[in-house]
C-alpha positions in Angstrom: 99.1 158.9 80.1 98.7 158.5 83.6 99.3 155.0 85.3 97.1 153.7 87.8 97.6 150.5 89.6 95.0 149.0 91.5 95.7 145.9 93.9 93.1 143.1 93.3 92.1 140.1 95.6 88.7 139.2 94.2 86.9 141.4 97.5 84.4 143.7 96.9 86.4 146.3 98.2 88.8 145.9 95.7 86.1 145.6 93.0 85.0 149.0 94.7 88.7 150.5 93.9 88.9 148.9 90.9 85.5 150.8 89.3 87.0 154.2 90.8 90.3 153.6 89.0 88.6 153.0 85.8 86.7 156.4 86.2 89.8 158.2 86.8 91.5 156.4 84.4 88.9 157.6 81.8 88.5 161.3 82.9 92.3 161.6 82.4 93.2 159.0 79.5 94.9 156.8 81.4 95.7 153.0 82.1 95.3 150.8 84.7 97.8 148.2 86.0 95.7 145.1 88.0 98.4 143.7 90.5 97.5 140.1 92.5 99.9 139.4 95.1 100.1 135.9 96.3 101.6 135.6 99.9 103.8 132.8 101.0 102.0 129.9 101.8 101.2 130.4 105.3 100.2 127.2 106.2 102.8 124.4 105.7 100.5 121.4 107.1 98.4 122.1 104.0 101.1 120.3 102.1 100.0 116.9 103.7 97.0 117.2 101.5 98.5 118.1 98.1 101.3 117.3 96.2 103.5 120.6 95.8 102.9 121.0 91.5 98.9 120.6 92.5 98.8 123.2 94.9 101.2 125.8 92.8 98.5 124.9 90.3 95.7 125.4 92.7 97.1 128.7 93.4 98.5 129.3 89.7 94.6 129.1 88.6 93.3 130.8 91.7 95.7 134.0 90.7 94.4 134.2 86.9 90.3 134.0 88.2 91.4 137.3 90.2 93.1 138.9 87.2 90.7 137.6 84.9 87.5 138.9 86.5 89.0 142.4 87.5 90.4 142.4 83.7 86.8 141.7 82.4 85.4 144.3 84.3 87.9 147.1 82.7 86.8 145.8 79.4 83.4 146.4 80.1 84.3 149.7 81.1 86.8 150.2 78.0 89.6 150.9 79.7 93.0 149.4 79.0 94.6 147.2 81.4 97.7 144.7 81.6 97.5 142.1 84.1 100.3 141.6 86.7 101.0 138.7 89.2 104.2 138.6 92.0 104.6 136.6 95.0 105.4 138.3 98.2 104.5 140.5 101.5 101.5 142.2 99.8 102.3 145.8 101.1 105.6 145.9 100.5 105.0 143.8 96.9 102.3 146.3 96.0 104.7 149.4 96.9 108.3 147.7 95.0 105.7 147.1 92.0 104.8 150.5 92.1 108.1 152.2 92.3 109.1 149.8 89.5 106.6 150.0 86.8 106.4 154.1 87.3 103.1 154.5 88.6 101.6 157.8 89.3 99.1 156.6 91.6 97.5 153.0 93.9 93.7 153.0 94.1 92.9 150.1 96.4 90.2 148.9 99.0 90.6 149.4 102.5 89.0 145.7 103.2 89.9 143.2 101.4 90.0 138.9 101.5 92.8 139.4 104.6 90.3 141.2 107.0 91.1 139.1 109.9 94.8 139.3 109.5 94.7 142.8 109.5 93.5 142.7 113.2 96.8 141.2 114.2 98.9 143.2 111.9 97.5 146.2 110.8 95.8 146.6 107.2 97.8 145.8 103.9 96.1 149.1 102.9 97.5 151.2 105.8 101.1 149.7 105.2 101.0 150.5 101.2 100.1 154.5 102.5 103.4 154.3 104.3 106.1 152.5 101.8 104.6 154.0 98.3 106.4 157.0 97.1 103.3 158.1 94.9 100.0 159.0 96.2 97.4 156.3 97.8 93.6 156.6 97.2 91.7 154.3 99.6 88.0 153.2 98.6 85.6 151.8 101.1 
């Protein structure tokens, strides 16, 4: 059974990858693995507006509506899924996870919620190309 992960971030673009990774996983009885990497907080003034437990929570329950939705969408599509969440550098997250879990291939979008961060330091999409060690099928 072939094992496709597919990065999710609640974008269309990865709602995009996610539909093309249900069709190949279909066509070749395979599963998909829907990974949500949540980067360090990059913004340490927002703390002066939340208590630390309400903003992990914030984030906690921003994580599973990602998951949740792409999950649903698999469903509808009967395809089996298992839901995965890590914390980390996305690209380099996305390509451990990868290596890890034995995947033979990463569908993902080529735009996703982090377009404006990608002009400064290159696309999360571009870096996965370069770390994985199994192939990388970008969607637009």
């Amino acid at each position: 059974m072939k094992r496709i992960l597919v990065p999710v971030d609640g974008s269309e673009a990865s709602l995009r990858a996610l539909r093309h990774a249900a069709q190949r996983a279909r066509e070749g009885q395979g599963e998909v693995h829907l990974l949500h990497v949540e980067p360090p907080m990059a913004y340490e003034e927002l703390r002066a507006y939340a208590l630390r437990p309400e903003l992990e929570q914030l984030r906690e329950d921003a994580c599973g509506r990602v998951l949740k939705a792409a999950a649903a969408t698999l469903a509808a599509e009967k395809v089996p899924c298992a839901e995965h969440l890590q914390r980390g550098e996305v690209a380099h997250t996305i390509a451990r996870f990868a290596s890890a879990h034995q995947i033979d291939e990463v569908v993902m979008g080529t735009r996703g919620m982090g377009a404006l961060g990608a002009i400064f330091v290159g696309s999360v999409a571009q870096r996965v190309v370069h770390l994985a060690d199994v192939p990388v099928t970008l969607v637009k």
